[in-house]
C-alpha positions as a Markdown table, in Angstrom:
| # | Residue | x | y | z |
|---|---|---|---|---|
| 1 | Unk | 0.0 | 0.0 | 0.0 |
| 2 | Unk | 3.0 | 2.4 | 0.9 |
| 3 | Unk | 4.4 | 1.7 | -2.5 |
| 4 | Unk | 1.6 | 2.2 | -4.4 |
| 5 | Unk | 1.0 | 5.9 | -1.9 |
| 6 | Unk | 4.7 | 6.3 | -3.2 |
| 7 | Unk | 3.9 | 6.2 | -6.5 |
| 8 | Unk | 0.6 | 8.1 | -6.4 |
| 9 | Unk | 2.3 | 10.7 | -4.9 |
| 10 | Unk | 5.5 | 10.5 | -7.3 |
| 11 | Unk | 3.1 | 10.9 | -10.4 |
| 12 | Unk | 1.1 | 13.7 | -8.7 |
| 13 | Unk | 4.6 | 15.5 | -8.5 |
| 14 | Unk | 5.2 | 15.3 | -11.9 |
| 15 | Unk | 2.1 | 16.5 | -13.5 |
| 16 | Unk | 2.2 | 19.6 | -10.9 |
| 17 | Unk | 5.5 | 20.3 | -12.1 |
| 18 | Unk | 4.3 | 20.0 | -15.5 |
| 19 | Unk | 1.5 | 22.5 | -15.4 |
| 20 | Unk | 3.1 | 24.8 | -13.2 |
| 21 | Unk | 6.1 | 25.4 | -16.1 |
| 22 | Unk | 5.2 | 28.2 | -18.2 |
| 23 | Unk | 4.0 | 26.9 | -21.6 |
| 24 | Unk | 4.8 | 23.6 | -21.2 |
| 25 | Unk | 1.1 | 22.4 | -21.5 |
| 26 | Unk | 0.3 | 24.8 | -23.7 |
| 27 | Unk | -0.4 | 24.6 | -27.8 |
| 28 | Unk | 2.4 | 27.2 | -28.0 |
| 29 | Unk | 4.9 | 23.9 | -26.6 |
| 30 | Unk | 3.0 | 21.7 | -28.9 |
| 31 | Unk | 3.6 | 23.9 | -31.8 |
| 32 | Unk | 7.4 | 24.1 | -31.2 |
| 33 | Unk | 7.6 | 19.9 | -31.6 |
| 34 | Unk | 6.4 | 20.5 | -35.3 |
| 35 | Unk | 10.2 | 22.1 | -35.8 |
| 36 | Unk | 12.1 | 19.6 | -37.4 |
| 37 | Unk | 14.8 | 20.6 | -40.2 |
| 38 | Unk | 17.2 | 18.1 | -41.7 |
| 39 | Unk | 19.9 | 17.5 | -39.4 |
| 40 | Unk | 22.6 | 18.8 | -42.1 |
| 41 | Unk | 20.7 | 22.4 | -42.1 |
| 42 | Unk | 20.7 | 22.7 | -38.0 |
| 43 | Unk | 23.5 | 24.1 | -38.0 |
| 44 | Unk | 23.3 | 27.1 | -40.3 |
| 45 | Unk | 19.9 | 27.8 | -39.6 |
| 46 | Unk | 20.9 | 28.4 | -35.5 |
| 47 | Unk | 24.0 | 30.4 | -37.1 |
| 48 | Unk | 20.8 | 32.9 | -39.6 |
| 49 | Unk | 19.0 | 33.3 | -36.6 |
| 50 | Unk | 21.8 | 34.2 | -34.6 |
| 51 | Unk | 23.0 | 36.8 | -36.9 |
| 52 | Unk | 19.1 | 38.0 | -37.1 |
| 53 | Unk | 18.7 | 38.6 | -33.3 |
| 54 | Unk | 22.2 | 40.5 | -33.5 |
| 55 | Unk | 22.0 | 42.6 | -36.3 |
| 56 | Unk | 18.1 | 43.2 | -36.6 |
| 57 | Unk | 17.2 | 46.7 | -34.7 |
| 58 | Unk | 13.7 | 45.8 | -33.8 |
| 59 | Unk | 13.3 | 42.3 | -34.4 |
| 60 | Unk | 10.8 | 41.0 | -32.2 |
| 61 | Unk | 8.6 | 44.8 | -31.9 |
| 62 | Unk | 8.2 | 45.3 | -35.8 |
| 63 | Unk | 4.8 | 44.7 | -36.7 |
| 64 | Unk | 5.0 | 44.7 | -40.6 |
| 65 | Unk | 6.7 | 41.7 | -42.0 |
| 66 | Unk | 4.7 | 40.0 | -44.7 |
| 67 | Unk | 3.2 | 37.9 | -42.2 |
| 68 | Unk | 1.8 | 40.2 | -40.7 |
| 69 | Unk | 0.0 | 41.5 | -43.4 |
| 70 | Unk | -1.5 | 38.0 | -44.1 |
| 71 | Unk | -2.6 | 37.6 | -41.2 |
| 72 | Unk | -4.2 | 41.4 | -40.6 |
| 73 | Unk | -6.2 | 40.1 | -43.8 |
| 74 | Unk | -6.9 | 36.4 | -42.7 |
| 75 | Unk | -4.9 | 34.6 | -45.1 |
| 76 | Unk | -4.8 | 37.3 | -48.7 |
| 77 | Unk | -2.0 | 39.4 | -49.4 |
| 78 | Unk | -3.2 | 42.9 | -51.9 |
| 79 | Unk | -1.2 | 44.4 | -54.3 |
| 80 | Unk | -0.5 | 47.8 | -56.2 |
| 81 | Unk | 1.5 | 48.0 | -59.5 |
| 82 | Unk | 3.8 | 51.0 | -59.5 |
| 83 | Unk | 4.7 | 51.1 | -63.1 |
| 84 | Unk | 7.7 | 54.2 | -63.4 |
| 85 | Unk | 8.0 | 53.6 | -66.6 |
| 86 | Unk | 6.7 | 55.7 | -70.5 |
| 87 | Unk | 5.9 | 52.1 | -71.7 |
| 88 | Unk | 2.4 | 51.5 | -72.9 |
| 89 | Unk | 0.4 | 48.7 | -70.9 |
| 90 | Unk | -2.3 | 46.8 | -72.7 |
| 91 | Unk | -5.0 | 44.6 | -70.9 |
| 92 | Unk | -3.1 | 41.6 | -72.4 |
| 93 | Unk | 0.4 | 42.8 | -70.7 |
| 94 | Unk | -1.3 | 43.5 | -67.3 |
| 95 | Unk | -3.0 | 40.3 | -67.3 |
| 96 | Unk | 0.0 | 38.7 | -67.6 |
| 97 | Unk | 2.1 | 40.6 | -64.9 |
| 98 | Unk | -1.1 | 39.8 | -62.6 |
| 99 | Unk | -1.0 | 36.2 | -63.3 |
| 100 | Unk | 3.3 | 36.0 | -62.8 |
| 101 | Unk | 3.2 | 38.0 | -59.5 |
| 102 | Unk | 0.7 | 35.7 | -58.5 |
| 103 | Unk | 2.5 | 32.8 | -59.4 |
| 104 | Unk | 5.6 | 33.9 | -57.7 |
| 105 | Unk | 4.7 | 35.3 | -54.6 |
| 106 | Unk | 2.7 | 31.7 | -54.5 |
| 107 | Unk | 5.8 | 30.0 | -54.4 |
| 108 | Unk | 7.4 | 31.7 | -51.2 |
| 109 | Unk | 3.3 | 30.9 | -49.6 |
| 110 | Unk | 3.9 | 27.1 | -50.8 |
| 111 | Unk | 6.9 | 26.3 | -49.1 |
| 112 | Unk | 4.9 | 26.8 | -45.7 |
| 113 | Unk | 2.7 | 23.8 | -46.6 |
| 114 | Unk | 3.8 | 20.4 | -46.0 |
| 115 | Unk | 1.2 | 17.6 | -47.1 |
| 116 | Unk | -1.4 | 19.7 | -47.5 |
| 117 | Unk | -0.9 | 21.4 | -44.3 |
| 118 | Unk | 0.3 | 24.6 | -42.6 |
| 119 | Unk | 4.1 | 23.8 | -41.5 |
| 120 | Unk | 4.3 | 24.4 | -37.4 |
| 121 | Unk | 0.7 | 26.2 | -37.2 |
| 122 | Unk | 0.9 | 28.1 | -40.2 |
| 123 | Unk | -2.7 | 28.6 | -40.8 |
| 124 | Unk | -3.6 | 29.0 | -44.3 |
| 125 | Unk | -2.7 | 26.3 | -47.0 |
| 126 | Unk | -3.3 | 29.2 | -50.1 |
| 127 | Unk | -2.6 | 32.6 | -49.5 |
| 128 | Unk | -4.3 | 34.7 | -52.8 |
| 129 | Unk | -3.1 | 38.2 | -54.0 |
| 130 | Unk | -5.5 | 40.4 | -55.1 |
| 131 | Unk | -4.0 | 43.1 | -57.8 |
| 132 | Unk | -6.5 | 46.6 | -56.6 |
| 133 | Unk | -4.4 | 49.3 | -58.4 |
| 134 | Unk | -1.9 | 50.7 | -61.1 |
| 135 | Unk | -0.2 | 53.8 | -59.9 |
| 136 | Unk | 1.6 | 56.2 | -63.5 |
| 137 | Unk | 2.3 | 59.4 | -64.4 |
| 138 | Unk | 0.0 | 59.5 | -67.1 |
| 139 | Unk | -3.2 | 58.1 | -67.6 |
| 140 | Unk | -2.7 | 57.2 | -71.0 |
| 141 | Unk | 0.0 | 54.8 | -70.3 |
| 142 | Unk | -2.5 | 52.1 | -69.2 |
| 143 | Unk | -4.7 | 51.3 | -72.6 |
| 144 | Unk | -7.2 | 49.7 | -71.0 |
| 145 | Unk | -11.0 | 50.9 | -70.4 |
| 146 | Unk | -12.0 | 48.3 | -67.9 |
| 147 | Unk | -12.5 | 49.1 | -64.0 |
| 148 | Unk | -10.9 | 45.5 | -63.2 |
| 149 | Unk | -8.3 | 47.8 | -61.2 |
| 150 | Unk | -8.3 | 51.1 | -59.8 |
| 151 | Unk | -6.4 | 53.4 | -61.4 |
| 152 | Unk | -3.9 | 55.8 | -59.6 |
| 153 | Unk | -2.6 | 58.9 | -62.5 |
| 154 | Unk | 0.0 | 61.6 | -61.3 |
| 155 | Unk | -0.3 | 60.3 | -57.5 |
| 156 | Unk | 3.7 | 60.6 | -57.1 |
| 157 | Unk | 5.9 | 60.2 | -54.0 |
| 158 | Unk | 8.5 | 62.7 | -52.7 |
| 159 | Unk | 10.8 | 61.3 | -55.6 |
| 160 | Unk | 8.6 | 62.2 | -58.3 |
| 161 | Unk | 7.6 | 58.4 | -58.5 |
| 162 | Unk | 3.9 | 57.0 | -59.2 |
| 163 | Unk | 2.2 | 55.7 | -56.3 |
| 164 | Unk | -1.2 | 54.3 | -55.2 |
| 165 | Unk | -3.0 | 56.3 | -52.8 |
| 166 | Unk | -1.0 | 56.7 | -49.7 |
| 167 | Unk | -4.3 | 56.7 | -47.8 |
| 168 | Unk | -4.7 | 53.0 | -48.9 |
| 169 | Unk | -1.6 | 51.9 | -48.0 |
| 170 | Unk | -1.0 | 49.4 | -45.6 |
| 171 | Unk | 2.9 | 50.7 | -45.0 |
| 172 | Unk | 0.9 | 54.2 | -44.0 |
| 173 | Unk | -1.5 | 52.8 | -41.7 |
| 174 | Unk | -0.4 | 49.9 | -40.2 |
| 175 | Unk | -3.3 | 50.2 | -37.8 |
| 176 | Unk | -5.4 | 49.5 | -40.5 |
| 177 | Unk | -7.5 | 52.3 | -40.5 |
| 178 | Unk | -8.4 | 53.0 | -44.5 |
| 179 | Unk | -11.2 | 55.3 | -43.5 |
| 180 | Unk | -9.9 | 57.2 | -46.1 |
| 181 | Unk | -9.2 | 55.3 | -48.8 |
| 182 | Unk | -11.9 | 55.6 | -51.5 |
| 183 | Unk | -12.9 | 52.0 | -51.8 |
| 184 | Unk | -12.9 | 51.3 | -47.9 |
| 185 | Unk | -10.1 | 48.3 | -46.4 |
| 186 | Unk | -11.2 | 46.0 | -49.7 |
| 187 | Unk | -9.4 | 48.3 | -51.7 |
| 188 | Unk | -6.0 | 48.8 | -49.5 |
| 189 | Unk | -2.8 | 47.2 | -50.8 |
| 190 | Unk | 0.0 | 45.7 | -48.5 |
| 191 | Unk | 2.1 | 45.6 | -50.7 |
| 192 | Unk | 3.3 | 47.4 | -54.4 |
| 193 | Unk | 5.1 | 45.9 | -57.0 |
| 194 | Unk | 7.1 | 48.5 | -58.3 |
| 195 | Unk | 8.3 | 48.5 | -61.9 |
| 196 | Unk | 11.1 | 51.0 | -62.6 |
| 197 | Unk | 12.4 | 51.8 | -66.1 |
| 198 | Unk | 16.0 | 50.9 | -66.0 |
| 199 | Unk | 16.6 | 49.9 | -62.2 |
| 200 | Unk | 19.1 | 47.6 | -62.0 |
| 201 | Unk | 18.7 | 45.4 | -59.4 |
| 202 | Unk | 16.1 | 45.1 | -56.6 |
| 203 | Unk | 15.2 | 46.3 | -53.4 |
| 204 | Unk | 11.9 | 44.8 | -51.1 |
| 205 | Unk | 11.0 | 45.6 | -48.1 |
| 206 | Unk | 7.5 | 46.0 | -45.6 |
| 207 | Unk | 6.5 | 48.3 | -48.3 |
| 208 | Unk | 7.0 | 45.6 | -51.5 |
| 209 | Unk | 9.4 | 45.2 | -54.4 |
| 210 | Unk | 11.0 | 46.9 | -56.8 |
| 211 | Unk | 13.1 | 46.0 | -59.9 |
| 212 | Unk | 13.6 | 46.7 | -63.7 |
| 213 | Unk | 10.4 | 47.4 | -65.7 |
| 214 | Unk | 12.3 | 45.8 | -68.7 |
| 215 | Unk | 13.5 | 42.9 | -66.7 |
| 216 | Unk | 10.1 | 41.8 | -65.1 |
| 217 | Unk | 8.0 | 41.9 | -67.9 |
| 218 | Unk | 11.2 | 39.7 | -69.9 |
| 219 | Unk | 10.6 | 37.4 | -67.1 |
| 220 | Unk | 7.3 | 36.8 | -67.5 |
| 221 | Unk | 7.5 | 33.3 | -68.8 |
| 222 | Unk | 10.4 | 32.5 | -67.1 |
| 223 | Unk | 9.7 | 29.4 | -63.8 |
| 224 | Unk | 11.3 | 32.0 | -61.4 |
| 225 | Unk | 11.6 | 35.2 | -61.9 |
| 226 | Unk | 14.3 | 35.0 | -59.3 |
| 227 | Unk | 14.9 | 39.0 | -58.4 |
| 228 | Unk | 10.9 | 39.3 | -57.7 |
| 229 | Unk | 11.5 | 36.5 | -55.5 |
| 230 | Unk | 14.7 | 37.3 | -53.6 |
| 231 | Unk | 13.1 | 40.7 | -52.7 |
| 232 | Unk | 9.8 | 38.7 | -51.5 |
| 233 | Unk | 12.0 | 37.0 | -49.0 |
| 234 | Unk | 13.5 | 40.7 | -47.3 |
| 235 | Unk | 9.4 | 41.3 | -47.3 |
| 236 | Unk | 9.0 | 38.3 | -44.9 |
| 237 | Unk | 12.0 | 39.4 | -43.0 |
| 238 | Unk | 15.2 | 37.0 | -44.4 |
| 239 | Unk | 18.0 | 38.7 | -44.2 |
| 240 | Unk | 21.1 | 39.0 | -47.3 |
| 241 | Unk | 24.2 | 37.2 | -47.3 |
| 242 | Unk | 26.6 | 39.9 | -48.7 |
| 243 | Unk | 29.6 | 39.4 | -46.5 |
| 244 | Unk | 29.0 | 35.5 | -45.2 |
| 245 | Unk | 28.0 | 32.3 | -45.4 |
| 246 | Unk | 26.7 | 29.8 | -42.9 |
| 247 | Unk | 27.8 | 26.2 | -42.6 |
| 248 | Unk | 27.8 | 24.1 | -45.9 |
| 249 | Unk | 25.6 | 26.7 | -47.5 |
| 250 | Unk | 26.9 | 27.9 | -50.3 |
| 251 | Unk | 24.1 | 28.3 | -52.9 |
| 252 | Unk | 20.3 | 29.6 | -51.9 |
| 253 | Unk | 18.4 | 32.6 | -53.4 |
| 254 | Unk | 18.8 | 35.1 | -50.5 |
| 255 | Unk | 22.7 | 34.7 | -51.0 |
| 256 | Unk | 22.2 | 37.1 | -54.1 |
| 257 | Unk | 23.7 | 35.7 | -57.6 |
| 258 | Unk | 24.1 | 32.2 | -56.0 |
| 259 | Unk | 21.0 | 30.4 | -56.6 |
| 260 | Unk | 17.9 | 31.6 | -59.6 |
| 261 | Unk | 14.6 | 29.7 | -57.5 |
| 262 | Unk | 14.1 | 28.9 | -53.8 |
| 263 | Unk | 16.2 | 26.3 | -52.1 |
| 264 | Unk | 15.7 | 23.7 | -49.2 |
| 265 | Unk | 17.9 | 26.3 | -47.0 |
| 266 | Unk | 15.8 | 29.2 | -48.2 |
| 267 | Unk | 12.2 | 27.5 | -47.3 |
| 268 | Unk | 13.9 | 26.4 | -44.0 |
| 269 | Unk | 14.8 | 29.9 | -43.0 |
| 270 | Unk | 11.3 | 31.0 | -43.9 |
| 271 | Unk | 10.0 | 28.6 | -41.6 |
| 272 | Unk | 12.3 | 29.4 | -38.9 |
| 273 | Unk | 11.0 | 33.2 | -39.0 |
| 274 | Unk | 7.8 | 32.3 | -38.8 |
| 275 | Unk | 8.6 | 29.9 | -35.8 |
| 276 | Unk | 10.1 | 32.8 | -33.8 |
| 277 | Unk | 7.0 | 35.2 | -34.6 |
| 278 | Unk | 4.0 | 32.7 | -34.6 |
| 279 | Unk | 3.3 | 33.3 | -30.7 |
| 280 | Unk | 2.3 | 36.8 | -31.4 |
| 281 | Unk | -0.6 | 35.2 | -32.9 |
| 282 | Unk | -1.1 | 33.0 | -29.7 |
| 283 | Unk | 0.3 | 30.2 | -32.4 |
């Protein structure tokens, strides 16, 4: 009888312990057993995140990554065209940049889904982008009649640049107040794909991604238009790889000119960020 008290009591003990540790009953606990990277990328991916929490100035308090902008809009991502450029767009051509920036931000939104499922509580399987404005200098630029899009002529930033409203802009009201935005939060954009005669390069950010005008739509039929894609990642918060590598990485796409599509080390870092941000989502 003793023994068995013993044992009762032993077992009690545990299980009080248990729930009186801070998470470790909790989904969030759960969640973090769903991390599980090949053993050969463990390394390096302790080494990103490392660097991250060193060199990143607000890491943890920035409220703007591309996750959060899926998640303000339960699982969509909008979009607004900046097109800098004095070359004519016809229905056909803007029909076709819609359908390859869907198709490439898609790819970014895929590797989060592992047999049919959000990886490590990722909750949405398909995350659509809605195109709700073209921002030019002239009107005339855009030969199309349709309303399919709203239509932003001679808004221009401080640089002289076309821009959608500012009053629709997610990057402007990250409260998500668009009170003031003529078609009401349905018409915001988190995001603009800026198309700049002549960039070279690419830059991306909270605010989007911009490249070459004359390089995007020459990519349009390409599998990855890999410069849209690199920039996509800095929008979800992966850092670039100018001055080193981690361990036995050599060749991904955020390591610019090393890789042209997203690699095993590239969807593993994008999972990794999303591990360390999920709980602000009670996730």
């Amino acid at each position: 009888m003793r023994r068995h008290l013993v044992r009762l009591l032993t077992v009690l003990a545990v299980l009080a312990a248990a729930f009186a540790t801070p998470g470790l009953a909790s989904g969030k606990a759960r969640a973090a057993d769903d991390w599980n990277p090949p053993a050969h990328l463990a390394q390096p991916l302790n080494e990103v995140w490392n660097h991250v929490e060193s060199t990143y100035g607000n890491l943890y308090g920035f409220r703007n990554y591309g996750w959060d902008q899926v998640m303000a809009n339960r699982g969509s991502v909008n979009y607004c065209v900046r097109w800098e450029s004095d070359a004519p767009v016809s229905a056909a051509l803007r029909d076709r940049i819609h359908a390859a920036l869907k198709r490439q931000f898609g790819k970014w939104m895929s590797a989060m889904v592992v047999n049919g499922k959000g990886h490590n509580a990722w909750p949405y399987t398909n995350v659509p982008v809605n195109i709700v404005g073209w921002a030019v200098k002239n009107r005339s630029t855009l030969q199309w009649t349709d309303n399919s899009v709203d239509i932003y002529a001679g808004v221009l930033d401080g640089g002289g640049s076309p821009q959608c409203a500012p009053d629709c802009g997610r990057f402007f009201h990250q409260d998500g107040n668009y009170s003031k935005c003529p078609g009401g939060a349905a018409r915001h954009y988190d995001q603009s794909l800026w198309l700049t005669k002549g960039f070279q390069g690419g830059a991306g950010g909270d605010w989007g991604q911009r490249m070459g005008q004359e390089y995007f739509t020459g990519a349009l039929n390409q599998e990855n238009i890999h410069i849209y894609l690199h920039e996509v990642g800095h929008t979800f918060g992966l850092d670039d790889f100018y001055d080193w590598s981690p361990t036995g990485q050599c060749c991904f796409l955020m390591k610019a000119g090393s890789a042209a599509q997203i690699t095993e080390f590239d969807t593993w870092m994008l999972r990794d960020f999303w591990r360390h941000l999920k709980s602000r989502y009670g996730l």
